[in-house]
BAMARRO-498270 format. One record per residue (C-alpha): residue in three letters; residue number from 1; x, y, z. Coordinates in steps of 0.2 Angstrom, whole numbers, always signed. Layout:
// residues N
("ala" NUM (X Y Z))
...
This chain:
// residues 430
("unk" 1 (+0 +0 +0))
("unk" 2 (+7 +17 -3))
("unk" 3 (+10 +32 +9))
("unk" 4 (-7 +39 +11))
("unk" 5 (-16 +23 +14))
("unk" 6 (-3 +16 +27))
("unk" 7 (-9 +36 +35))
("unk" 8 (-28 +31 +34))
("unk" 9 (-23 +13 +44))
("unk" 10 (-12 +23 +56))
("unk" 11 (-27 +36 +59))
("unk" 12 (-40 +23 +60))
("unk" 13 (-31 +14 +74))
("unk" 14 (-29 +32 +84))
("unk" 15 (-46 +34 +79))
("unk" 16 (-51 +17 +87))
("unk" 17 (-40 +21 +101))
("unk" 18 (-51 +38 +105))
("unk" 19 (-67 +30 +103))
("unk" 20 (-61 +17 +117))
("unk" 21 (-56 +27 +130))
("unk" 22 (-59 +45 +127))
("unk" 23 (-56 +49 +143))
("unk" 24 (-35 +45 +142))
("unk" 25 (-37 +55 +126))
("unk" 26 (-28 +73 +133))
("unk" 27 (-26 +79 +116))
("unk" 28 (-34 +78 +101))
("unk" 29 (-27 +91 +88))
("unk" 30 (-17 +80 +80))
("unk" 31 (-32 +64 +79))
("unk" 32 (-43 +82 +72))
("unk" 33 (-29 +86 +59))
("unk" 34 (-27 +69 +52))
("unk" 35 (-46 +66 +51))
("unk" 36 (-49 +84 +41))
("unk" 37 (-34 +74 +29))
("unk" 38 (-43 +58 +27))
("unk" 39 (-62 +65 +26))
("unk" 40 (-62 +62 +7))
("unk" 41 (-57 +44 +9))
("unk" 42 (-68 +39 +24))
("unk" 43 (-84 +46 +13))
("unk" 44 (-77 +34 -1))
("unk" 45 (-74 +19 +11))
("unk" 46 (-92 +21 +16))
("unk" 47 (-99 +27 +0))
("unk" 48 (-92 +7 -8))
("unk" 49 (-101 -1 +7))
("unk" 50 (-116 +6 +8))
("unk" 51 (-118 +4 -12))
("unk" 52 (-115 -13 -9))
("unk" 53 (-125 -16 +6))
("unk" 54 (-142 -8 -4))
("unk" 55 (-138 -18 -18))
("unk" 56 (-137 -36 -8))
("unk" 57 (-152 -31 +4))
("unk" 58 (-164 -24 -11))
("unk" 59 (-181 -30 -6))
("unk" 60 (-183 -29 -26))
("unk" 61 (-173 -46 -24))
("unk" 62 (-186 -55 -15))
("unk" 63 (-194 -67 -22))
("unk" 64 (-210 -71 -13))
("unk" 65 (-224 -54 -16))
("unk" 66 (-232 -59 +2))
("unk" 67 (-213 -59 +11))
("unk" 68 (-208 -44 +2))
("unk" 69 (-224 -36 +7))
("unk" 70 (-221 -40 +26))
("unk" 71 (-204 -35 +26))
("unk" 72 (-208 -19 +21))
("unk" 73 (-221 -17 +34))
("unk" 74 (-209 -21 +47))
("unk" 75 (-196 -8 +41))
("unk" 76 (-210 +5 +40))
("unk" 77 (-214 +1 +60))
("unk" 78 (-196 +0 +65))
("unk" 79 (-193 +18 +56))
("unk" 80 (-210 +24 +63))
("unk" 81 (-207 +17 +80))
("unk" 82 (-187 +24 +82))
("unk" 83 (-181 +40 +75))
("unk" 84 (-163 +34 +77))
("unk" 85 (-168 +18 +64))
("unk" 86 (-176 +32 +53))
("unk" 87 (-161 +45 +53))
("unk" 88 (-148 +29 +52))
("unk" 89 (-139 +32 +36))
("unk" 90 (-134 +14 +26))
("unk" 91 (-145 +1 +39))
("unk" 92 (-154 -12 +32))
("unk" 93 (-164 -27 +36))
("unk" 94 (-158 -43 +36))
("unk" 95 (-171 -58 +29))
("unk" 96 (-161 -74 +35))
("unk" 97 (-148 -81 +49))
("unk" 98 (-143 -96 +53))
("unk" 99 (-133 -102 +69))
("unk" 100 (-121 -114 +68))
("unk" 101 (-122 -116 +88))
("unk" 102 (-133 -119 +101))
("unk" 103 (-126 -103 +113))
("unk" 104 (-111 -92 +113))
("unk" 105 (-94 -95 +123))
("unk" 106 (-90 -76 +126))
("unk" 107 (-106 -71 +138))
("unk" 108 (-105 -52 +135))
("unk" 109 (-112 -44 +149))
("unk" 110 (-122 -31 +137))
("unk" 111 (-128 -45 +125))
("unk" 112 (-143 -37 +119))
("unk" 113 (-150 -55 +113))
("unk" 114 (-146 -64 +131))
("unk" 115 (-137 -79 +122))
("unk" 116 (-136 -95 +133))
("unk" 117 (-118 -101 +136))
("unk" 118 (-111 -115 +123))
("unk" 119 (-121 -130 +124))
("unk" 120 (-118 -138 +106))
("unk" 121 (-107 -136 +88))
("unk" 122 (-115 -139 +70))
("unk" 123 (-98 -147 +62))
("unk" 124 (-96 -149 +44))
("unk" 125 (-95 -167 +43))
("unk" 126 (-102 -181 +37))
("unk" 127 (-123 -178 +30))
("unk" 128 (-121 -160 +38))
("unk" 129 (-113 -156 +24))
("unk" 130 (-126 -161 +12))
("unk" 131 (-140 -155 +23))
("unk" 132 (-132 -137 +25))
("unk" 133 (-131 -137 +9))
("unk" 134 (-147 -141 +4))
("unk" 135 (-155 -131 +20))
("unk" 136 (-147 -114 +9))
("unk" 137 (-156 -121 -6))
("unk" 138 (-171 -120 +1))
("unk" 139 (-170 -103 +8))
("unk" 140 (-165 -98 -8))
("unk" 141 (-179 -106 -16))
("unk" 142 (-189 -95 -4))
("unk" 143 (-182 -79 -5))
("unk" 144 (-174 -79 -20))
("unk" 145 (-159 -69 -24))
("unk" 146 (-162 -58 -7))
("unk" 147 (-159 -74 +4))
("unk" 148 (-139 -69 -3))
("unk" 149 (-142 -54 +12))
("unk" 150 (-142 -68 +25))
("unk" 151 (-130 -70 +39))
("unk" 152 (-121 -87 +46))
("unk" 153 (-123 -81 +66))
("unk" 154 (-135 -74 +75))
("unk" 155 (-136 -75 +95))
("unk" 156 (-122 -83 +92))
("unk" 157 (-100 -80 +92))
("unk" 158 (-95 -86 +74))
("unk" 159 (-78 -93 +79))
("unk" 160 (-86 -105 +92))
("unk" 161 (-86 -116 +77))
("unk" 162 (-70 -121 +69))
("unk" 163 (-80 -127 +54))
("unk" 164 (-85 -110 +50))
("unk" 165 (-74 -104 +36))
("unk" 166 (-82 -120 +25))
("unk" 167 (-99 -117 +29))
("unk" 168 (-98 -98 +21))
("unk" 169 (-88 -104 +6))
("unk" 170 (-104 -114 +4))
("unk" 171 (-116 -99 +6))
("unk" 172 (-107 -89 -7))
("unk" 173 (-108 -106 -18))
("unk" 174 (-127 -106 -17))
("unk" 175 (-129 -86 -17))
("unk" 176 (-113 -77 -22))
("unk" 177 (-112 -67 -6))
("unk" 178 (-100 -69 +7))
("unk" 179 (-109 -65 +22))
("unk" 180 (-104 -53 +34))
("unk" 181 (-95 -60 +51))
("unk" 182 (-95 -48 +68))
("unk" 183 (-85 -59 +80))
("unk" 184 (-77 -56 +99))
("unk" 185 (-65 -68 +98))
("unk" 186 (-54 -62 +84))
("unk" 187 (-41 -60 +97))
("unk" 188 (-44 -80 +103))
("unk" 189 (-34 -87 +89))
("unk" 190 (-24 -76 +79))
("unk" 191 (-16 -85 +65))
("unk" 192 (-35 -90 +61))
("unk" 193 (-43 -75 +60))
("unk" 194 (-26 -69 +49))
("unk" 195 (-28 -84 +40))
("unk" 196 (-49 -78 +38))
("unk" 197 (-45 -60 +34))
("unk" 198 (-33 -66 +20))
("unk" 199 (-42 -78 +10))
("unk" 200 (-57 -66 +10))
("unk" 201 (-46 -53 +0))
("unk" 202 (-46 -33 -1))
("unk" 203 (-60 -33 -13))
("unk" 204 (-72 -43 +1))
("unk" 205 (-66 -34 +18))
("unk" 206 (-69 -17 +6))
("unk" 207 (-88 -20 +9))
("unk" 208 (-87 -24 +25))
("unk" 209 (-87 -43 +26))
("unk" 210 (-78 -41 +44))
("unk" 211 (-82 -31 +60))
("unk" 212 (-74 -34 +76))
("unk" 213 (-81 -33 +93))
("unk" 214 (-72 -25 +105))
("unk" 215 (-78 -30 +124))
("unk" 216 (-62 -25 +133))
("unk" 217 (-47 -12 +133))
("unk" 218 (-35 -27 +136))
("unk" 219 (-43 -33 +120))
("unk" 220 (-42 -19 +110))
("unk" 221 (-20 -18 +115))
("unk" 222 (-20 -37 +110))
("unk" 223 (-28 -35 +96))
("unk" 224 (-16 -19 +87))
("unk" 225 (+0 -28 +94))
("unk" 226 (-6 -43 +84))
("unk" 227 (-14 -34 +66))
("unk" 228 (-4 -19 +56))
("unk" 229 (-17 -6 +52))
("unk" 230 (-14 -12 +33))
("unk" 231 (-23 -30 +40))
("unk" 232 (-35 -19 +49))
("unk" 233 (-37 -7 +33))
("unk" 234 (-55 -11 +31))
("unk" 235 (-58 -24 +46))
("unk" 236 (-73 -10 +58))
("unk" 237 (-68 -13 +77))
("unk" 238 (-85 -11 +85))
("unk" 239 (-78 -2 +103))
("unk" 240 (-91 -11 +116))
("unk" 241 (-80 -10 +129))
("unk" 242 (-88 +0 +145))
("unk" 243 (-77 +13 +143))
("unk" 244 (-81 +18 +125))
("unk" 245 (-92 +30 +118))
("unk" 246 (-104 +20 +111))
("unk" 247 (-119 +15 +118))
("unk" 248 (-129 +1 +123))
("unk" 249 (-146 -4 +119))
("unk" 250 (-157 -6 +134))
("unk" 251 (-163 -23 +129))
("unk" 252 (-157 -40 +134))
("unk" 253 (-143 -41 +148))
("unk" 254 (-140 -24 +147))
("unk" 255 (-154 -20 +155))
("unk" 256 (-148 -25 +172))
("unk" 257 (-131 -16 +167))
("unk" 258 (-140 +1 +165))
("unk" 259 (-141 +4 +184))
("unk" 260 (-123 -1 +186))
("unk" 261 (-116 +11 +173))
("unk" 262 (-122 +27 +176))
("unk" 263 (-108 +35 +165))
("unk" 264 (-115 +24 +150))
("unk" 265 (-129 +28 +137))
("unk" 266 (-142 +16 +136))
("unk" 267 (-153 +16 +121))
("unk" 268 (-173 +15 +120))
("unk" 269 (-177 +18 +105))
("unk" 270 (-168 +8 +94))
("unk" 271 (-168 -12 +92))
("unk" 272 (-148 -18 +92))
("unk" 273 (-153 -33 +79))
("unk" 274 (-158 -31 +61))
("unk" 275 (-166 -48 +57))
("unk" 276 (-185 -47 +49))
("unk" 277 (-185 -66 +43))
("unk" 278 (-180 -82 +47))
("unk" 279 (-167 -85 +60))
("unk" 280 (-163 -105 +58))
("unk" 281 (-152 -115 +74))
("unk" 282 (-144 -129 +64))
("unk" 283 (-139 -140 +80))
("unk" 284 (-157 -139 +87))
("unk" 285 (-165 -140 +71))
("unk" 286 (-177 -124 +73))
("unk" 287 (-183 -111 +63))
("unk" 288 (-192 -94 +70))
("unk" 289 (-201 -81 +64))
("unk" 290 (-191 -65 +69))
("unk" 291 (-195 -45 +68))
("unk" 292 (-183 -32 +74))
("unk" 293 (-193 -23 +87))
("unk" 294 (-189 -6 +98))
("unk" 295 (-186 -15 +115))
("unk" 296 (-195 -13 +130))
("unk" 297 (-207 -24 +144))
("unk" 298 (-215 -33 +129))
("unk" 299 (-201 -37 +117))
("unk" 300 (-188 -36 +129))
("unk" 301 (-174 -44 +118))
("unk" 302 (-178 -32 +105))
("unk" 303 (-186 -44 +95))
("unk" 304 (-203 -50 +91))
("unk" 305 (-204 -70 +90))
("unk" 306 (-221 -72 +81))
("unk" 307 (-219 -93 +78))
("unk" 308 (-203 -105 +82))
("unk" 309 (-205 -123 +71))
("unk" 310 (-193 -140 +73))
("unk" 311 (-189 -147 +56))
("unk" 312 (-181 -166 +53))
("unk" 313 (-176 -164 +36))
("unk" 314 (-175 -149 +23))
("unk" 315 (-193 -157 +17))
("unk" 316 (-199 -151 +32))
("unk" 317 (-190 -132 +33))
("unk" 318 (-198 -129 +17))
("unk" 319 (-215 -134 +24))
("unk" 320 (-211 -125 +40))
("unk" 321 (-206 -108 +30))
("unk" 322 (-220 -108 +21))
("unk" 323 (-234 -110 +30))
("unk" 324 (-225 -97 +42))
("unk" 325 (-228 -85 +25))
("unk" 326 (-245 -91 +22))
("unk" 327 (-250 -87 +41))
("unk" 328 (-240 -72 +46))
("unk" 329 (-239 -63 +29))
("unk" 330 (-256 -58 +21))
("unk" 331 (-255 -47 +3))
("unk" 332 (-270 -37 +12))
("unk" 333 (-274 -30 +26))
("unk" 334 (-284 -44 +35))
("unk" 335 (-303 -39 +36))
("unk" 336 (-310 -51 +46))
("unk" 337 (-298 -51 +60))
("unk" 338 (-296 -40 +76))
("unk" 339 (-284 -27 +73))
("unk" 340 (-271 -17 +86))
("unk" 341 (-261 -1 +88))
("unk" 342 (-240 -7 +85))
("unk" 343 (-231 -3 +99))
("unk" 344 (-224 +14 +103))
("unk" 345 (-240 +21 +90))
("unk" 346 (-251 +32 +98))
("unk" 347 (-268 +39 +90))
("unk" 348 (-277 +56 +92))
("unk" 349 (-292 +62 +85))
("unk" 350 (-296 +81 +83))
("unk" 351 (-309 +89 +74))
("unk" 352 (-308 +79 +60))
("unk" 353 (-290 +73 +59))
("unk" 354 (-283 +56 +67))
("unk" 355 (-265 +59 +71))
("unk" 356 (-253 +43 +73))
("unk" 357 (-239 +47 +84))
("unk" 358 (-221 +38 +79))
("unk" 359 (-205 +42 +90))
("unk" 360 (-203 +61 +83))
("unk" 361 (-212 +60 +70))
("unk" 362 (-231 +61 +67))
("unk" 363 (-244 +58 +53))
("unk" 364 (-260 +65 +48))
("unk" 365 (-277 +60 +37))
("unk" 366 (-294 +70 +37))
("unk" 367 (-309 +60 +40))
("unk" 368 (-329 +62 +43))
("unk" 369 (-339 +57 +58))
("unk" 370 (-343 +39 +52))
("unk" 371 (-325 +36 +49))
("unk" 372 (-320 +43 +64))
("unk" 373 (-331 +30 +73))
("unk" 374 (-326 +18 +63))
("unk" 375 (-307 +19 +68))
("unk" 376 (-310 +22 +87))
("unk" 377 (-318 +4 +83))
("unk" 378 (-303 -2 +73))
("unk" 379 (-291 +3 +88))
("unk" 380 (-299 +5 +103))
("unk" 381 (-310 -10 +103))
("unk" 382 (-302 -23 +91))
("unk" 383 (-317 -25 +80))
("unk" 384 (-312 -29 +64))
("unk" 385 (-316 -19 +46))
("unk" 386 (-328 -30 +40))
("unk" 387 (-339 -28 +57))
("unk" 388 (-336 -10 +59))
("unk" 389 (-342 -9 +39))
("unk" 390 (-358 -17 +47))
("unk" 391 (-360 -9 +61))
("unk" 392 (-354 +10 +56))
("unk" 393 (-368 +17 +42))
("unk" 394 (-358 +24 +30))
("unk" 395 (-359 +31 +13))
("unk" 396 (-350 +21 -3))
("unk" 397 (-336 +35 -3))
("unk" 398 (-335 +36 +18))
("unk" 399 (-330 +17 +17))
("unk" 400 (-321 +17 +4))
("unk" 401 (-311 +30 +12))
("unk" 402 (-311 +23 +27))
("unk" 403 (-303 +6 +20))
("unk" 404 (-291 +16 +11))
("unk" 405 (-284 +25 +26))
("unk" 406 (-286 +9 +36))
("unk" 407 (-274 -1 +22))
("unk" 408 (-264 +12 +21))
("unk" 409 (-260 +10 +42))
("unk" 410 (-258 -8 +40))
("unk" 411 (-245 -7 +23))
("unk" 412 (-235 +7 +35))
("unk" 413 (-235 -6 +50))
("unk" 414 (-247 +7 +63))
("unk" 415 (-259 -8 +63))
("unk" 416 (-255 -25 +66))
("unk" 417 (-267 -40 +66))
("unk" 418 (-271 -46 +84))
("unk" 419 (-263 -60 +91))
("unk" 420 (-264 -72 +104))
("unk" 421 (-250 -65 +115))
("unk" 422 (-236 -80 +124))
("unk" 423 (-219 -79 +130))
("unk" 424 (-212 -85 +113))
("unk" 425 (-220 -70 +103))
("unk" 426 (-211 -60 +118))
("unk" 427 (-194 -64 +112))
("unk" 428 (-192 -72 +131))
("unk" 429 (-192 -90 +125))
("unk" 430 (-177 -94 +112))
């Protein structure tokens, strides 16, 4: 590399060093200087992945009409429901993830997911090789193209499998993606995770395909004394160490970590996980049914689990994913079914306005009396359209008004269709 990339590497790391722990950074001219220097090459950095990232994760990829639909809705809500999602430049959903563990080995005190400790390893031997492979071709067969935006971990630490590096060579087989790998234990063996970052190439770590999780400043020292910032060029150190200036999402363990901290930002308002899809466990043979959701008492994980299937064979995940579509992802707003407010969505009416609340942000439609009825029907008292369209009279324009307004809160994820509520639609049972 020449001169002014080796500087870019040698600012990142005093970048990463600031963002650690601010607090021994005593002066920051010369961190200001060098960042003024490299501002055109950081925008182009981020400008490549982001270019990237929205042309893997375009929902124009999707295959299914009735999953595209849902995971649409549920990127409205999460935009409606967290001003931080909305205002995020470059983030994205993600429609698949498999885990290739049962649990995590590193514990993480601020694990917004609460993952169970190492219990069981998916190895890439004998019929699991055919049946990972085949369990790819079916979410492919699902999704179509998209399912290339899919990810191989999930509550999970990638490296806890030492099998990993061939299971992702198969998933760029089947969908010519490499899928991104956040890890916390680049630092457990280093000669592997050199040995990782080489065969993906400059042209893969470029969009990102790596990101380190930092829980520690002991890690952090081991991990620059073991990588040049030319290894690091491209490789994002996420700085979750307590002492950084990031902060954490109030979801998961973290929640009991926000009275203990009180120097640390906790989040609200904004879901750490960006899964609205399928999230598969490979050694316990399950699929769920999986929304981002802005945490809080109900979804406290930050997540919304609306079904969890077993499968024996990939016969069976296919069955199990598509009846999961045929229930959970209507084309249409459901007319004959109770509806509710999403959460974190508030409605007022005034004069002749209904006003839906979001986090920050607001939207407003003009209706007449009958209509107004009709809605404090719709979300007051979970009566659903086609009742209210008996029991409200109204004229031919009024309710076709009215369902127009009502399909066009359903499309942007205000409404919701009225569930049974469980622990497992809570996120509290994994």
């Amino acid at each position: 590399m020449g001169k002014a990339e080796l500087d870019w590497g040698q600012y990142k790391r005093q970048a990463e060093k600031y963002i650690a722990d601010p607090g021994e950074y005593k002066d920051l001219s010369g961190l200001q200087e060098m960042k003024k220097a490299h501002a055109e090459r950081y925008r182009s950095l981020i400008g490549n992945v982001r270019s990237y990232m929205a042309e893997k994760g375009s929902p124009d990829k999707i295959k299914d009409p009735r999953f595209k639909l849902w995971f649409q809705r549920q990127e409205a809500r999460n935009r409606f429901q967290s001003s931080i999602s909305r205002h995020m430049e470059g983030m994205y959903y993600i429609p698949a993830a498999f885990e290739l563990t049962d649990g995590c080995s590193i514990g993480c005190d601020f694990c917004c997911l609460a993952a169970k400790r190492l219990s069981a390893v998916y190895r890439y031997t004998g019929e699991h090789t055919r049946e990972w492979r085949d369990i790819l071709g079916v979410m492919r067969e699902t999704l179509g193209d998209f399912a290339g935006a899919g990810l191989c971990y999930f509550a999970t630490e990638p490296f806890d499998n030492p099998d990993y590096e061939q299971f992702l060579q198969d998933f760029y087989d089947i969908n010519g993606y490499i899928p991104q790998t956040t890890t916390a234990a680049a630092d457990r063996d280093i000669e592997r995770t050199r040995t990782f970052l080489r065969k993906l190439g400059e042209e893969e770590l470029a969009h990102a395909a790596v990101r380190f999780s930092v829980t520690s400043l002991k890690q952090l020292e081991k991990i620059h004394r073991a990588f040049t910032p030319e290894e690091l060029y491209y490789v994002e150190l996420l700085m979750n160490n307590p002492e950084s200036v990031n902060a954490y999402s109030r979801s998961g363990r973290s929640i009991g970590l926000s009275d203990q901290m009180e120097s640390k930002q906790f989040l609200d308002n904004i879901s750490s996980i960006c899964i609205c899809g399928f999230v598969t466990n490979m050694p316990r043979h399950t699929v769920m049914l999986v929304s981002a959701h802005r945490p809080g008492e109900r979804y406290p994980l930050g997540m919304r689990i609306l079904e969890k299937r077993t499968f024996r064979d990939p016969a069976e995940y296919r069955a199990a994913l598509l009846e999961m579509i045929e229930r959970w992802m209507p084309c249409e707003m459901p007319k004959d079914s109770p509806m509710e407010t999403a959460d974190f969505v508030s409605w007022e009416q005034s004069g002749f306005r209904i006003k839906i609340r979001g986090d920050k942000i607001s939207r407003a439609v003009t209706t007449g009396a009958a209509e107004q009825e009709g809605f404090r029907m719709l979300v007051r008292d979970g009566i659903s359209v086609n009742d209210i369209l008996t029991a409200v009279p109204m004229t031919e324009y009024e309710k076709a008004r009215f369902l127009k307004n009502a399909e066009l809160f359903y499309k942007s994820g205000y409404l919701e269709e009225r569930r049974e509520k469980n622990g497992m639609e809570s996120g509290k049972d994994q």
